[in-house]
C-alpha positions, -999 to +999 in steps of 0.1 A: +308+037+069+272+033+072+266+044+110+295+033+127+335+040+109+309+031+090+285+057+091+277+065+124+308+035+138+281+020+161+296-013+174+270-038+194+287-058+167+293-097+161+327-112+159+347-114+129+336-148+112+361-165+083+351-203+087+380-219+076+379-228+034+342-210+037+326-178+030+342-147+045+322-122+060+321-083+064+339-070+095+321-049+119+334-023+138+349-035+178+323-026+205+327+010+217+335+023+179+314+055+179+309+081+151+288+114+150+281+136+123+292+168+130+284+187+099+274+180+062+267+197+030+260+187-001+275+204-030+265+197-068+268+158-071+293+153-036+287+151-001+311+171+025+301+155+057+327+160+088+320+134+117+338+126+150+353+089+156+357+074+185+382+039+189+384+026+224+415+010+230+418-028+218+390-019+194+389-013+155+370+002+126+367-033+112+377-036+075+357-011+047+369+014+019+350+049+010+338+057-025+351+087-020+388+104-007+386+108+034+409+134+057+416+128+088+431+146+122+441+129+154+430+145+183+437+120+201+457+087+212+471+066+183+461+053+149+472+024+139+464+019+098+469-014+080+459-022+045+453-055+027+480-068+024+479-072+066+510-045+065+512-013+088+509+017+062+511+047+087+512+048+127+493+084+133+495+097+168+480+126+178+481+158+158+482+138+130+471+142+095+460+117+072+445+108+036+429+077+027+422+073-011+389+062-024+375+028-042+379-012-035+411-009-042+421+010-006+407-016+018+421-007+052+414-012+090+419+016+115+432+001+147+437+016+181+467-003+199+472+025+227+457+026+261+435+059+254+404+063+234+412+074+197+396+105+184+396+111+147+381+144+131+371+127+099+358+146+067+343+128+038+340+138+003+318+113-011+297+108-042+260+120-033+241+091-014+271+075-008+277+060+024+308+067+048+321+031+039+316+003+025+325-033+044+346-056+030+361-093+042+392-095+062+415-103+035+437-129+057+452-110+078+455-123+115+439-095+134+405-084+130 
C-alpha cells in the first residue's frame, strides 16, 4: 500500500485495464479510497505503522498483498474480502477483526458492497522500508 490501501489509499485512479489475451496491469485503488497514517514506529528491522482506511461504498482497495502480516478493526460499514481465486474469504462488518497474512502468495482485494463508507483501523508490521502493499494484476476475477 504505497499511499492509498496502498500506502496512503489515494484513488484519482485509472480503470482496471486486462486487454483481452494482453498484458495485465496493477489495480488501483476506486476513487474515494483514502488512507492516513496515524502512528508509526520503527523497531529493530520492522515497521509498526497504524493508518485509517477509508472505502466509499461501490469502491475497493484494488488488488495488492503486504510483505508483512496486517490487523485490522472495522469501525465501520462492511468489508467484503476476496482472494485470488475470485472467492469471498471473510464478510467483516463492523466491530470486526481481521488478519491478513503476508507475501505474494495472499493476494486479496478489500471491497465495500454496503451503502456506508468503510472504516478500517489498519496496523502494519512490515519489514523496514517496506511499503503498505504491493500491487498486483487482477488474477481473472470479474470484479475489479
Amino acid at each position: 500500500m504505497r499511499t492509498s490501501l496502498r500506502a496512503t489509499v489515494v484513488g484519482a485512479v485509472t480503470a482496471v485495464i486486462v486487454p483481452a489475451g494482453g498484458t495485465a496491469f496493477a489495480t488501483p485503488p476506486g476513487p474515494g479510497v483514502t488512507g492516513t497514517l496515524i502512528a508509526r514506529q520503527t523497531v529493530g528491522a520492522t515497521d509498526y505503522a497504524l493508518r485509517e482506511i477509508t472505502v466509499p461504498p461501490g469502491q475497493a482497495t484494488g488488488w495488492h498483498y503486504h510483505d508483512g502480516p496486517l490487523y485490522a478493526y472495522v469501525k465501520r460499514g462492511t468489508l467484503s474480502h476476496f482472494d485470488a481465486t475470485c472467492a469471498s474469504d471473510g464478510v467483516y462488518p463492523r466491530g470486526s477483526t481481521l488478519q491478513e497474512p503476508a507475501g505474494p502468495g495472499n493476494i486479496h482485494i478489500g471491497r465495500n458492497l454496503g451503502s456506508t463508507p468503510l472504516v478500517l483501523s489498519v496496523l502494519y508490521v512490515l519489514p523496514h522500508g517496506a511499503p503498505f502493499s504491493e500491487d498486483t494484476p487482477n488474477p481473472g476475477c470479474p470484479f475489479e
